[in-house]
C-alpha positions, 0 to 999 in steps of 0.5 A: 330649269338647267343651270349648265354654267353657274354665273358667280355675282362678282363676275356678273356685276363686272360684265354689268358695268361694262355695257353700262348698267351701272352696280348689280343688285341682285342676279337670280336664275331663271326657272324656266328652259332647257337650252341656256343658263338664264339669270334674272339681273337687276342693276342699278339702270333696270331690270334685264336678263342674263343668257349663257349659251350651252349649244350655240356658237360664236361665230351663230349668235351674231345673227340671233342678237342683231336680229334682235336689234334689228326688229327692235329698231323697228318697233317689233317689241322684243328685247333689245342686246346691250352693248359695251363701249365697243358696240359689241352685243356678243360677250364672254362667261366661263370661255362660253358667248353670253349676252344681255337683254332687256326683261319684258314686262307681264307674265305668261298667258298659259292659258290663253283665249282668242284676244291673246291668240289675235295679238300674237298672230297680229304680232308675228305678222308684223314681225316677219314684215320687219325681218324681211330687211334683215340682212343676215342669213343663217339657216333653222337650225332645227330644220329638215337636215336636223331631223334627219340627223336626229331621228336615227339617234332617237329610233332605238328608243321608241317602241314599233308604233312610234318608230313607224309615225317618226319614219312615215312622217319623215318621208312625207316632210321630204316629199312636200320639201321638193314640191313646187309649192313649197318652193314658193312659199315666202321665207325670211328670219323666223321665231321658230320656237314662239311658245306661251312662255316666250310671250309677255302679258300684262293688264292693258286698259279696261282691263285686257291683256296687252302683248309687251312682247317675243323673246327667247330668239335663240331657235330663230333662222331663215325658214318659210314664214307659214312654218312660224305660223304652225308652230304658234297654232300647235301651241296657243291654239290648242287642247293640251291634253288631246293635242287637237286644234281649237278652232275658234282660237286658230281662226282668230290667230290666223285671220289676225295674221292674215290681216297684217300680211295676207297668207299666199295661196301655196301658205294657206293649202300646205299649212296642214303640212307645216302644222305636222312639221312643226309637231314632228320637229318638236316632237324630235327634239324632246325625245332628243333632250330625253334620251340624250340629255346633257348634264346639268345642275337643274334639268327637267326636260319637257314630255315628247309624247306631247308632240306625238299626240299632237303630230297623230292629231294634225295627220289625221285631222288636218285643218285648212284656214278660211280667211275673209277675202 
């Protein structure tokens, strides 16, 4: 975990009575991502947690905590911002924006089969039809732009082989950027990041896993909604060791999706592209986080060559979902 701003119980059990929670019992770091400082806060009114922001702005969040809000009110189970007196989601720590949410209920399904798979496509589905009324509008952060700021940062550490992957790749997402098929994608507010470990599970009845919830939206932004998609196939729908899709629990992923909010045609033929964005863009980042990490009192940055196997996976085999019509 990376602790960048280690929050005193004092200070935390101020900020809690002021949204309203009533006396701090006890507050814990989270030992989990990369990105924030993250607490576990249990308080007299329940269980929540508490987030630092390290890189995002002030004048970023907003969007980030009333999307939140937003699909919350909406039924999208995600966790819900507290709000002073004032109504103000977006607090102060240490000079730098904080905020606290709800915790989710369950644990993570690390090693998830087709039930988990169809409720997470099901749900995102929803959850794009959801965002589609949110007002706001901020950019993914994590996008095309960023790439191309990055990846000349990280080349002079990658070896030949690498570097030509990385720069082939790069062209190859500039050149499906200006196609007119991507320009009709459908966009809206996207996770951007909706890993394994930013779902929850717990025992539903007769013993199955329940999805309880998203969380962790700080990577979400306005972006084509069959991107969001590729994220979660490169993750839940696949070997870890190989990187290779499992096809069984990407059909079951996709077609519950497509049942909620049916795939357009242009979604459905460019996802073997969006499948190898989503590996370069994650791929990116880790190498970034590796090479060019900031200080921390915990950090223990994620393997890139992970996203590589899997961007080397998606470009030589490339996978096109069929869906029942």
């Amino acid at each position: 975990m990376a602790v960048f701003t280690e929050v005193g119980f004092d200070e935390a059990a101020v900020l809690t009575l002021r949204v309203g929670l009533g006396r701090l019992k006890a507050l814990k770091p989270i030992a989990a991502g990369i990105e924030n400082t993250n607490y576990f806060l249990s308080a007299e009114h329940g269980e929540f947690v508490l987030t630092v922001f390290e890189r995002l702005s002030f004048e970023q969040l907003p969007f980030y905590l009333h999307l939140m809000q937003h699909l919350k009110q909406r039924d999208v189970p995600v966790p819900g911002p507290q709000a002073d007196e004032r109504g103000e989601i977006l607090h102060t720590l240490h000079g730098k924006p904080a905020a606290i949410v709800d915790r989710l209920r369950g644990g993570h399904a690390m090693a998830p089969g087709t039930v988990h798979c169809r409720q997470v496509g099901a749900m995102l589905a929803h959850m794009h039809l959801a965002g589609a009324s949110y007002p706001r509008h901020q950019p993914n952060l994590r996008g095309l732009a960023w790439w191309d700021e990055t990846i000349p940062l990280v080349r002079p550490y990658l070896s030949d082989a690498q570097r030509a992957l990385i720069d082939t790749e790069l062209a190859f997402q500039h050149s499906v950027a200006v196609s007119a098929s991507d320009a009709a994608l459908p966009r809206g507010p996207i996770h951007a990041d909706l890993f394994r470990d930013n779902v929850m599970f717990d025992e539903g009845p007769g013993g199955h896993p329940h999805l309880t919830g998203f969380f962790d939206f700080y990577f979400a932004g306005v972006d084509r909604l069959a991107f969001d998609i590729a994220v979660c196939l490169n993750d839940w729908c696949i070997d870890l060791p190989t990187g290779r899709l499992d096809e069984e629990r990407a059909s079951a992923f996709v077609t519950a999706y497509d049942d909620v909010r049916p795939l357009t045609g242009d979604e459905q033929r460019l996802l073997p592209a969006l499948l190898r964005a989503a590996a370069l863009r994650f791929w990116v980042s880790r190498l970034w986080d590796v090479h060019l990490p900031r200080e921390a009192s915990m950090l223990t940055p994620h393997d890139p060559t992970h996203f590589e196997r899997v961007l080397r996976e998606r470009v030589a085999a490339p996978w096109h979902p069929v869906l029942p019509r």
